[in-house]
C-alpha positions as CSV (number, residue, x, y, z in Angstrom):
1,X,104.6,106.7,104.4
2,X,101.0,104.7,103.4
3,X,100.9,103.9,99.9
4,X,99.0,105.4,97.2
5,X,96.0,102.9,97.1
6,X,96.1,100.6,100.1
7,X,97.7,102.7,103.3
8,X,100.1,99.8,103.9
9,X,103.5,101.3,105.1
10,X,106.1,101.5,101.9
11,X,108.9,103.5,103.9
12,X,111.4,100.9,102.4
13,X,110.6,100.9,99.0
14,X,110.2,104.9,99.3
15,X,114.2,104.5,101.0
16,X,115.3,102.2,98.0
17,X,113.8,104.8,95.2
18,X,115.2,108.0,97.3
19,X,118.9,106.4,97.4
20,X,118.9,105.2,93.3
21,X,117.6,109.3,93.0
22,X,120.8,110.5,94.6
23,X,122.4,109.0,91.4
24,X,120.4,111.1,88.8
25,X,122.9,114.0,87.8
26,X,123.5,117.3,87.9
27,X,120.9,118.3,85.1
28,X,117.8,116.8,87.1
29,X,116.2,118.2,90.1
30,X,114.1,115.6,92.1
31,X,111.6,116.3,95.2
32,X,110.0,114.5,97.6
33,X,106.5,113.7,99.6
34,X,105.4,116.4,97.3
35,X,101.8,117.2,98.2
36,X,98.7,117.9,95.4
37,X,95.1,118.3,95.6
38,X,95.1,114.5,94.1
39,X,97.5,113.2,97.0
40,X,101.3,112.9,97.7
41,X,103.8,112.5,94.4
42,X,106.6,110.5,96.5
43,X,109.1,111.9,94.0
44,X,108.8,114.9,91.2
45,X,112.0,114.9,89.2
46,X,112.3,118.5,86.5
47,X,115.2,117.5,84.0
48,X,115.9,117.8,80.1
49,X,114.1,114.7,79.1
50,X,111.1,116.0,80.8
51,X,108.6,116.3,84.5
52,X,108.7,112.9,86.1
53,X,105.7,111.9,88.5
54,X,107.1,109.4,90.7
55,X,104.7,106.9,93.2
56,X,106.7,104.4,94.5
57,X,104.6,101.1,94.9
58,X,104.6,98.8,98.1
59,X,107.5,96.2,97.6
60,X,105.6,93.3,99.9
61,X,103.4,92.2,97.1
62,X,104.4,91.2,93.6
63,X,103.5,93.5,90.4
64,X,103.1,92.9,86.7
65,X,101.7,94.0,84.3
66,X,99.2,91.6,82.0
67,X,97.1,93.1,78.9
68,X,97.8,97.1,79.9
69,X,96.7,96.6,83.0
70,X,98.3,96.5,86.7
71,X,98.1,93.3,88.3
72,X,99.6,93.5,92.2
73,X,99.3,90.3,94.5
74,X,97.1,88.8,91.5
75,X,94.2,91.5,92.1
76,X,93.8,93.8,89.2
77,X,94.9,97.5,90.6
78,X,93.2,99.9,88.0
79,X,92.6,102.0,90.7
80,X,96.2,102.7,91.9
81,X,96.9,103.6,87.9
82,X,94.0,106.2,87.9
83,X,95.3,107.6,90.8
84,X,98.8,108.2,89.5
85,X,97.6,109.4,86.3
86,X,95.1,111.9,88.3
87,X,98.1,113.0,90.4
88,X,100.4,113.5,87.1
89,X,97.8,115.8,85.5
90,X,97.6,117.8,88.8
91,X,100.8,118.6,88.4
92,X,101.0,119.3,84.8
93,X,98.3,121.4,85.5
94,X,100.6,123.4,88.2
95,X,103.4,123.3,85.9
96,X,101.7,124.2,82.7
97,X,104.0,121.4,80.8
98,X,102.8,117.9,79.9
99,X,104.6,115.0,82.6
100,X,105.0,111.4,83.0
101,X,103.9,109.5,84.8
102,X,105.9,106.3,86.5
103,X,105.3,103.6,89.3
104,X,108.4,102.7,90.6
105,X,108.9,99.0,91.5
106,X,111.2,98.8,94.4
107,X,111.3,94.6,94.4
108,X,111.2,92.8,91.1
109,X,108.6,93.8,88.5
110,X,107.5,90.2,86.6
111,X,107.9,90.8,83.0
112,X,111.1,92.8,83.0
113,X,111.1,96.7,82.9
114,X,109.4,99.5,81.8
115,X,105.8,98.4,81.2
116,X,102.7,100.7,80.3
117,X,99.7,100.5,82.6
118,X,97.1,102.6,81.2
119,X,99.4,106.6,80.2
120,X,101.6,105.0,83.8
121,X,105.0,103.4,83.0
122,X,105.9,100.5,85.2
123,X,109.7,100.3,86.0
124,X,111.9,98.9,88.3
125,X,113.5,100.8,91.2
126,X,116.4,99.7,90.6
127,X,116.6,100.9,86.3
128,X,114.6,104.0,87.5
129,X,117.2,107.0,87.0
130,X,118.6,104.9,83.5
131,X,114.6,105.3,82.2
132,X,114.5,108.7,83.4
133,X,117.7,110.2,81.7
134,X,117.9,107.8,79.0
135,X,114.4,108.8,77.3
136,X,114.2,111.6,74.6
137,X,114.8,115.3,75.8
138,X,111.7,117.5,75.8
139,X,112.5,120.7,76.8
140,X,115.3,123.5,76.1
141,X,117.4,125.0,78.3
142,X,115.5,128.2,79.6
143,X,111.7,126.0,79.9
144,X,114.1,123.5,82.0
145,X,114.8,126.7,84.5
146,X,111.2,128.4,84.6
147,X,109.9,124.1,84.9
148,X,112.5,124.0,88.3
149,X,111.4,127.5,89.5
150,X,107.2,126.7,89.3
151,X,108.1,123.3,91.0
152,X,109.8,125.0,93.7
153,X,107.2,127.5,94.4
């Protein structure tokens, strides 16, 4: 699959991100290549610490984060994190509950893991599902079931 911003292939990374998902639990449900009217969320994960917008980034060029802002082969990418936030309210807007939104870092991310760029967290593929479950739980029970049943539809 092209990534997000450039169209260069990121079929690996996308492998690498799908294969740490397979670890998240029974209490999350994850998609993939899920398509919006903003473009394709690689992975949407519904779970009790909240909706998780996942774009996972090409892994051939290097990505940190320096001042807020996302800094990939050491050319700012502001566009890629406007992108992701545009697809994360397109699907808060389908879902009717806030999400979060993550780029997901299959090589090393310089600077350690998670990061904010702009409302887009920055974490490594490889601490992905710990960031995911380990954060705050947001929703109860029965909102966890009707979030699962709209992302299914």
């Amino acid at each position: 699959m092209a990534d997000a911003e450039t169209g260069e292939d990121n079929s690996r990374g996308l492998d690498l991100v799908a294969r740490a998902l397979t670890k998240i639990g029974p209490h999350y449900r994850y998609w993939s290549t899920v398509r919006t009217s903003e473009g394709v969320i690689d992975h949407l994960i519904v779970g009790p610490t909240g909706v998780w917008v996942i774009v996972v980034a090409n892994m051939d060029l290097p990505i940190a984060v320096r001042d807020g802002r996302l800094v990939r082969g050491g050319v700012d990418h502001h566009v890629l994190v406007k992108t992701i936030e545009r697809r994360a309210r397109c699907a808060s807007n389908h879902l009717g509950i806030p999400t979060r939104a993550v780029l997901a870092v299959p090589g090393a991310l310089v600077g350690g893991s998670p990061q904010a760029a702009g409302r887009v967290r920055v974490v490594s593929s490889a601490m992905l599902v710990a960031y995911v479950t380990g954060a705050p739980s947001e929703m109860p029970p029965e909102r966890l079931a009707e979030t699962r049943e709209r992302a299914e539809a």
